[in-house]
C-alpha positions in Angstrom: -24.8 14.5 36.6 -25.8 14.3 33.2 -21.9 15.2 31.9 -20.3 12.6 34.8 -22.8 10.2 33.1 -21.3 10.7 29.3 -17.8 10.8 30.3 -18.4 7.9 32.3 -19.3 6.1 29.0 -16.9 7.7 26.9 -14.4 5.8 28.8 -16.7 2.6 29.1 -16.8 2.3 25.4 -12.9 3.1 24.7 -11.9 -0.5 25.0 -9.3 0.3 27.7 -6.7 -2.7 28.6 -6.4 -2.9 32.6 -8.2 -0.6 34.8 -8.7 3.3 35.1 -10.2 4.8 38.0 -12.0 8.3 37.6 -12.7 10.7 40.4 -15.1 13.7 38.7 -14.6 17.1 40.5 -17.9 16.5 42.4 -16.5 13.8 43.8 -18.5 10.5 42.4 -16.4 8.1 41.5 -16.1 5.4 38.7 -14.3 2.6 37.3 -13.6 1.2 33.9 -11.3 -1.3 31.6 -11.2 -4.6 31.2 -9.1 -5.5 35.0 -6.4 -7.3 33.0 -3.3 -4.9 33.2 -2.0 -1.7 34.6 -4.0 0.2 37.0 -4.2 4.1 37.0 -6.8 6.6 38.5 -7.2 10.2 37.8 -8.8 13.3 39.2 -10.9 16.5 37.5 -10.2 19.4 39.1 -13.1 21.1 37.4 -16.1 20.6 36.1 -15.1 22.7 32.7 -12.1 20.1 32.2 -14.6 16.9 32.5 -16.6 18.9 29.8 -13.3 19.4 27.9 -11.9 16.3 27.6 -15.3 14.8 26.8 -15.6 17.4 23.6 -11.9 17.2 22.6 -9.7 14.1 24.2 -7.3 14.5 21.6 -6.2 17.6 22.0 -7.5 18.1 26.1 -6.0 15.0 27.8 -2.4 16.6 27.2 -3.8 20.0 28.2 -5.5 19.2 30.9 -2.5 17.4 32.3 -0.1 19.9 31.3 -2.1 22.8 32.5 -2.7 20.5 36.4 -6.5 20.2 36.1 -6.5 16.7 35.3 -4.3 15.2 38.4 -2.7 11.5 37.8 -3.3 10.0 41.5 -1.9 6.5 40.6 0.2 5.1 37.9 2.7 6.5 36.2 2.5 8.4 33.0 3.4 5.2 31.2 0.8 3.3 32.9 -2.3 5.6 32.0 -1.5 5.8 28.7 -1.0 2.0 28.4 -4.5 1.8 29.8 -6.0 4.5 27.5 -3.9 3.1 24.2 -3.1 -0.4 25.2 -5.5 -1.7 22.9 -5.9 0.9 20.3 -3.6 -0.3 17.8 -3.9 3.1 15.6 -7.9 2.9 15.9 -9.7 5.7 17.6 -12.8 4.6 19.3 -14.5 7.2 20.2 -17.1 9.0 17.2 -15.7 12.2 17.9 -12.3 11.6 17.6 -12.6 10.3 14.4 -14.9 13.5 13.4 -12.9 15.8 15.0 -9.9 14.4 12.6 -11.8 15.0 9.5 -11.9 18.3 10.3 -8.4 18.5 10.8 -7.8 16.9 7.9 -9.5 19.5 6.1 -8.3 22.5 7.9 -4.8 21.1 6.9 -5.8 20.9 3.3 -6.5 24.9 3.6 -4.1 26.2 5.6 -1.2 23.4 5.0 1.3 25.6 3.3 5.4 25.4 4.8 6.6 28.3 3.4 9.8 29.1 3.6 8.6 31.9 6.7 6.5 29.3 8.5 8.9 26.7 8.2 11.7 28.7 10.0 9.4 29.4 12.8 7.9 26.5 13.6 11.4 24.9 13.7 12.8 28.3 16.4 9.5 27.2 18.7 11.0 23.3 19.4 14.8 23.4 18.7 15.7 26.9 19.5 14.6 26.2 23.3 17.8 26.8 26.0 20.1 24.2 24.8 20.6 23.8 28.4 17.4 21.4 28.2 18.1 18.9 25.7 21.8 18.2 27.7 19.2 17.0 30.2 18.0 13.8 28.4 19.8 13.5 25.3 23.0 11.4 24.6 25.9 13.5 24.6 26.0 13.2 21.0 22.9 15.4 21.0 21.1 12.6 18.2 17.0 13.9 18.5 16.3 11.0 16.5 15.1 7.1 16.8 17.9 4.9 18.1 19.0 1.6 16.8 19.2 -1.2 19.3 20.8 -3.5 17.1 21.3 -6.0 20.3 19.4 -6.3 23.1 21.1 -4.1 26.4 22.3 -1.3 24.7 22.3 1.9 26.0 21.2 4.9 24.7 24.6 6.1 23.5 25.4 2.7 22.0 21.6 2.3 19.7 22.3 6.3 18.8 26.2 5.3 17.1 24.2 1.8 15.8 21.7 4.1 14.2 24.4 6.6 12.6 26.3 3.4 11.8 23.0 1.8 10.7 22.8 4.7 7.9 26.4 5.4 7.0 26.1 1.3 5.8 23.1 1.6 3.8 24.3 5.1 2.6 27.3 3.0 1.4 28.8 6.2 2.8 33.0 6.0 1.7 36.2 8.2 0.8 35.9 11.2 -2.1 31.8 11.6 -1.3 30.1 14.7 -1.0 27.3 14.2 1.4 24.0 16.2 2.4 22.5 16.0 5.6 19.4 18.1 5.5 18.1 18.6 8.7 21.5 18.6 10.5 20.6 18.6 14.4 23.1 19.4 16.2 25.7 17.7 13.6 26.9 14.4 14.9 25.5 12.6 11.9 27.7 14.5 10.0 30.5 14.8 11.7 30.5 10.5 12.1 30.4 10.1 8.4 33.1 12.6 8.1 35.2 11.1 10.3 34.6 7.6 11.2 33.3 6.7 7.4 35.5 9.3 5.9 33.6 11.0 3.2 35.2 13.6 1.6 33.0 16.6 2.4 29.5 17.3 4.3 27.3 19.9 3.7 24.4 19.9 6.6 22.2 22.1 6.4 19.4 23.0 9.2 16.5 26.1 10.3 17.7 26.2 14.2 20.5 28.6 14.5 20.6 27.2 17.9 21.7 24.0 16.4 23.5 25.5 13.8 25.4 27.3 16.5 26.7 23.9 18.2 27.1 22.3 15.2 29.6 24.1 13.9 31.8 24.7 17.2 31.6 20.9 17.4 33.2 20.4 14.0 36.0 23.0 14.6 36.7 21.0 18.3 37.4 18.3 16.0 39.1 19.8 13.1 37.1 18.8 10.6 36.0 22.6 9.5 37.4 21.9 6.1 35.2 18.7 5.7 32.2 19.4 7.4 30.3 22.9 6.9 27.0 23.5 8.1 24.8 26.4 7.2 21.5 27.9 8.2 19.3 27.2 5.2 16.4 25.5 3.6 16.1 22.9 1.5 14.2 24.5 -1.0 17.3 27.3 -1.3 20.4 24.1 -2.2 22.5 24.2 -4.6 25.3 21.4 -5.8 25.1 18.0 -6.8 25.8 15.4 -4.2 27.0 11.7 -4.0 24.9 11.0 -1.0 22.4 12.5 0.4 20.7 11.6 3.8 17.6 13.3 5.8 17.3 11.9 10.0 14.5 13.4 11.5 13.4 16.3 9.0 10.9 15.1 6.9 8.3 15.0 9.4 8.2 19.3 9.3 7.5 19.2 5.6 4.4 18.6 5.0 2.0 16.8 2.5 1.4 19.9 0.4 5.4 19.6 -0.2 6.6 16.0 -0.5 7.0 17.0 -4.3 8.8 19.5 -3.7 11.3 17.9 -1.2 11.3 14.7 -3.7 12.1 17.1 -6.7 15.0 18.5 -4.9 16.5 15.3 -3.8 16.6 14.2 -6.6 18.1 17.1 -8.8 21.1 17.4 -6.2 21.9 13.5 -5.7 24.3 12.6 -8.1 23.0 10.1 -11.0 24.8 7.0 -9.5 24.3 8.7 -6.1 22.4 6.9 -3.0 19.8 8.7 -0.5 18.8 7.5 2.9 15.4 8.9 4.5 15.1 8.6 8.1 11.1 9.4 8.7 8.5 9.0 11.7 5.9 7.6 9.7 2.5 5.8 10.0 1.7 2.2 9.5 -2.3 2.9 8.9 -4.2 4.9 7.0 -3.1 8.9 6.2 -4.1 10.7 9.6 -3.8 14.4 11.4 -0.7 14.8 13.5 -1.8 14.7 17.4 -3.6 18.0 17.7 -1.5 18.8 21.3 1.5 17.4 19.9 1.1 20.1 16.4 0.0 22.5 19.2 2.7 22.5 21.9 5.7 20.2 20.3 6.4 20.2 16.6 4.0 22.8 14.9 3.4 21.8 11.5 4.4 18.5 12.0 2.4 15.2 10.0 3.6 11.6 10.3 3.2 10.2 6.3 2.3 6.9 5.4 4.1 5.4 2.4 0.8 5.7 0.5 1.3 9.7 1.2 5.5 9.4 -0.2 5.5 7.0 -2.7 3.5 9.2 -5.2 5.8 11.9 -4.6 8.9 9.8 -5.1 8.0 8.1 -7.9 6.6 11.5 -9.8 10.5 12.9 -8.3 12.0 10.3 -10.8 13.2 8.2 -7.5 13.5 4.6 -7.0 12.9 2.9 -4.1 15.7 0.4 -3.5 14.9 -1.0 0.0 12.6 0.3 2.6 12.9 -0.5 6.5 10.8 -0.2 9.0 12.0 0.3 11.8 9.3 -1.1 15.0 9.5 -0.3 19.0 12.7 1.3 18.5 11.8 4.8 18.7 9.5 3.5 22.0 12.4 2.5 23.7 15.0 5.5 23.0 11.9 7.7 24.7 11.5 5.6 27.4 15.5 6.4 27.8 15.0 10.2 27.0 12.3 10.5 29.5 13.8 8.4 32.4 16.9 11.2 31.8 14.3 13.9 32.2 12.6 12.8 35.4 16.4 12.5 36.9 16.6 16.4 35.6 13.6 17.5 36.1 14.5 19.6 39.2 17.0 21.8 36.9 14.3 21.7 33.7 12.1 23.0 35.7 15.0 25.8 37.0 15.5 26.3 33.3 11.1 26.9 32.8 9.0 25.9 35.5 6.6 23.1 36.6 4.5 23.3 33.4 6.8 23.3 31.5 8.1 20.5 33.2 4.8 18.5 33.0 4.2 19.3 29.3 7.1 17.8 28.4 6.9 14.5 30.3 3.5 14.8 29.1 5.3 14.2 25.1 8.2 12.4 26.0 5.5 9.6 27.4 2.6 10.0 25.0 4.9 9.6 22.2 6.2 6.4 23.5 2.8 5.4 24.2 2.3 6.1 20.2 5.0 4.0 19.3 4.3 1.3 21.8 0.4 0.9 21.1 -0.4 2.9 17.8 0.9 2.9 13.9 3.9 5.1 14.6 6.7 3.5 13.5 10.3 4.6 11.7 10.7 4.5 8.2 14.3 4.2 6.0 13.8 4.4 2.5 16.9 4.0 0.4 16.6 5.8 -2.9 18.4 6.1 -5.8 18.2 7.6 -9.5 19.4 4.2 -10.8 18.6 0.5 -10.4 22.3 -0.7 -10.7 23.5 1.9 -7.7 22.9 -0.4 -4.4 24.2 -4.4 -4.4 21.7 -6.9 -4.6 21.5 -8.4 -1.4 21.6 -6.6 1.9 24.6 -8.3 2.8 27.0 -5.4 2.3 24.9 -3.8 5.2 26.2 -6.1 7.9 29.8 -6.0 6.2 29.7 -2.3 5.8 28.8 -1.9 9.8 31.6 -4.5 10.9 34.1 -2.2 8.7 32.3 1.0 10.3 32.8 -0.3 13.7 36.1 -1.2 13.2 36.6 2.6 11.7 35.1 3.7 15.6 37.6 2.3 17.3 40.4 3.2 15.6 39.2 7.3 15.8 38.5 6.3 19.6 42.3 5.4 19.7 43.3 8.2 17.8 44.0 6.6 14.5 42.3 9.2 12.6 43.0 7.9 8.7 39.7 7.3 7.2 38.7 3.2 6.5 36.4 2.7 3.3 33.5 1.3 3.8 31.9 2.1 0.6 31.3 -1.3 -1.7 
């Protein structure tokens, strides 16, 4: 009773917004929140998870679900977590939480390091999974990355081209530029500002040989082998100078102990009147451990920076910041997509796995929306350069550059394949 008692005011003291209702695995029941919003109720199998979540919630909320001992009886996903976060706004309340994360802080410190061994690994445990999977729930496209829903109504595979078109603008991507995508996915990034913006030559590099793999077939299904090349290697390893150079979804594997590093490089290889786009998760509050379930069971090694974290970095890289944007919501919505594509799939995910599997990832498919929606998550693009004469001085040309871009898409849709410059 004495455990039912504590987690009982664990939850009392969390501030939630609406109402949670909590059945303990003796059976005694409890209610908490506030009453004003989404109502959700949950059930302990076990006595050793109530004693789990109560040490750990981080870290045992996700594993509890994940491993069915902590049974959602009403409310969606969605919903709980709304209750549980709704009111957070990138604030733990509980003591332990915020303990908890000082130790992980310092456990990062020591054992931090992305080498070059580490780095391949950790990126084989997420995008080296049956590429069967992410067919399931991404656009067809295969962009792993934040959306752009420049207008309100767009689907999914209209805010992914908005978000390549979105970059290849502020890139002020053109004809006769050699580009770098680091972190290449499965190469649609490249392959757009190939194609559609009509840059001379990409070079996109990536860890996942799965990804690698489909990357390159997709280039030679379009002919544009000659154009675009994409090889299995790290950062760290380049060599070349480039006119542009643009990162979507990488950063976020580097670490802290390595911003320099990644900073340095960028900025030896970009061209001295060239331009750079970083796409980043980031965080909008103070410099804070990575979810411990999310490092654990999703992106090992990831960490969300802050721009207090990069900015040192950059500037020490000899980079100038020429126009940061942030982007807000976005990223919730393109999950909330992602994971309504995975629950339509879920019978053939789990076909692929099985049923844990299948709960772990609607597990972080919702919980990062829920970070996005109701915590500091947000998207960063900074735009750096070497000089302060590179970009124009208003952000006009980003509008005019996406009009021409557009433009550019329809005319490849139609088969009018001669490139349209969009560069200034």
């Amino acid at each position: 009773m004495v455990l039912d008692h504590l987690l009982e005011t664990a939850f009392r003291v969390s501030g939630l917004s609406g109402t949670l209702t909590v059945t303990m695995a003796g059976g005694r029941r409890f209610r908490a929140g506030d009453g004003d919003g989404p109502e959700a109720a949950i059930r302990f199998a076990d006595a050793a998870a109530e004693r789990e979540l109560l040490l750990d919630p981080e870290l045992k909320f996700g594993e509890l679900f994940t491993d069915g001992r902590l049974i959602l009886e009403v409310g969606s996903l969605p919903e709980l977590l709304a209750v549980l976060l709704g009111r957070n706004h990138g604030e733990p309340s509980l003591r332990q939480v915020r303990a908890l994360a000082t130790l992980r802080r310092l456990g990062r410190r020591i054992a931090g390091r992305n080498t070059l061994l580490r780095a391949r690994r950790n990126v084989e445990r997420h995008y080296d999974l049956d590429d069967r999977l992410y067919a399931l729930f991404l656009d067809a496209d295969r962009l792993y990355s934040c959306a752009y829903y420049a207008t309100p109504g767009m689907s999914l595979e209209e805010a992914q081209t908005a978000k390549m078109r979105h970059i290849a603008a502020k890139l002020l991507a053109g004809p006769g530029q050699r580009v770098l995508d680091i972190g290449c996915g499965w190469g649609a990034l490249g392959l757009y500002l190939a194609e559609v913006a009509g840059c001379a030559s990409v070079r996109g590099i990536t860890l996942s040989a799965e990804q690698h793999r489909v990357a390159q077939a997709r280039a030679a299904e379009r002919d544009l082998s000659g154009r675009v090349r994409f090889a299995l290697e790290d950062y760290r390893t380049l060599q070349g100078s480039f006119d542009r150079i643009v990162s979507v979804g990488m950063f976020e594997h580097v670490g802290p102990a390595h911003y320099d590093a990644f900073f340095r490089t960028a900025r030896d290889h970009l061209a001295e009147d060239g331009v750079m786009l970083l796409h980043t998760i980031g965080r909008t509050g103070v410099p804070w451990p990575t979810n411990p379930w999310i490092t654990r069971y999703i992106f090992p090694g990831g960490h969300l920076p802050t721009l207090s974290e990069m900015m040192p970095a950059i500037e020490r890289a000899g980079l100038m910041l020429a126009d940061v944007e942030v982007l807000r919501l976005h990223y919730a919505e393109t999950l909330s997509a992602w994971r309504a594509r995975f629950l339509a799939h879920r019978e053939k995910a789990a076909a692929l796995y099985d049923e844990r599997f299948c709960r772990m990832w609607e597990w972080y498919l919702a919980s990062a929306e829920a970070a996005f929606r109701y915590e500091d998550a947000v998207v960063f693009q900074l735009q750096l350069t070497r000089r302060n004469d590179v970009v124009p001085l208003t952000r006009d040309y980003v509008a005019e550059a996406e009009a021409r871009l557009r433009r550019a898409e329809e005319e490849v849709a139609r088969g009018e394949v001669e490139p349209v410059r969009v560069a200034g």
